[in-house]
C-alpha positions, 0 to 999 in steps of 0.5 A: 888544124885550122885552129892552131894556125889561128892561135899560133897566128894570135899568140905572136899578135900577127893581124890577119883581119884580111885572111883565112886559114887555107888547104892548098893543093897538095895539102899545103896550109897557108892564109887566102885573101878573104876580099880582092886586093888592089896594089899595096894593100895590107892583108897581114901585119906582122910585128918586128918581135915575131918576125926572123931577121937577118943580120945584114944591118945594126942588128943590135936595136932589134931583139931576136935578129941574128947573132952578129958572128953570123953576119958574113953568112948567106941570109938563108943560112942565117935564118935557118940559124934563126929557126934552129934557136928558136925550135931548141929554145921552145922544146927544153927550155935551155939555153940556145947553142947561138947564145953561148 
C-alpha cells in the first residue's frame, strides 16, 4: 500500500523529499520525517491546485475552491462539500451536483 500512497502523492506533483510513507500505531498510514526538523522547516509542499480550499476569501482566483454559495457555511462542512465533489467526479465522470 506504500506504493499507491507514493503515486498518488507524485500524481498531485506533492514534494515530499523529506518524508516516507509510514504505518502507525493502530495501522494508520501517513508521511514520518526521514531527517530531524528545527522550527519552520519545509518537510511537504503542496500545490495550490491539489489542495482543498475553503471559501472564506475571493475564492474565484483559485481553481477548485469552494463554490461561492457555500461560503457562509462551517469551513469543516465546506471541505466535506470539497471532498464529496471531488469523490463523485473521480467515480463517473459526470458532472458534480456542486457545479450544477
Amino acid at each position: 500500500h506504500h506504493r499507491e500512497l507514493e503515486e498518488w502523492l507524485s500524481s498531485r506533483d506533492v514534494n515530499c523529499d523529506n518524508c516516507k510513507v509510514s504505518v502507525f500505531p493502530g495501522g494508520l498510514r501517513g508521511l514520518a520525517s526521514t531527517r530531524r526538523a528545527s522550527t519552520g522547516t519545509v518537510l511537504l509542499k503542496v500545490p495550490l491546485k491539489s489542495c482543498l480550499l475553503t471559501c472564506d476569501f475571493d475564492h474565484s482566483i483559485f481553481e477548485g475552491a469552494a463554490p461561492s454559495w457555500s461560503m457562509g457555511l462551517p469551513n469543516k462542512v465546506q471541505l466535506a462539500l470539497q471532498v464529496l465533489h471531488h469523490h463523485q467526479g473521480n467515480n463517473n465522470g459526470e458532472e458534480s451536483l456542486l457545479d450544477s
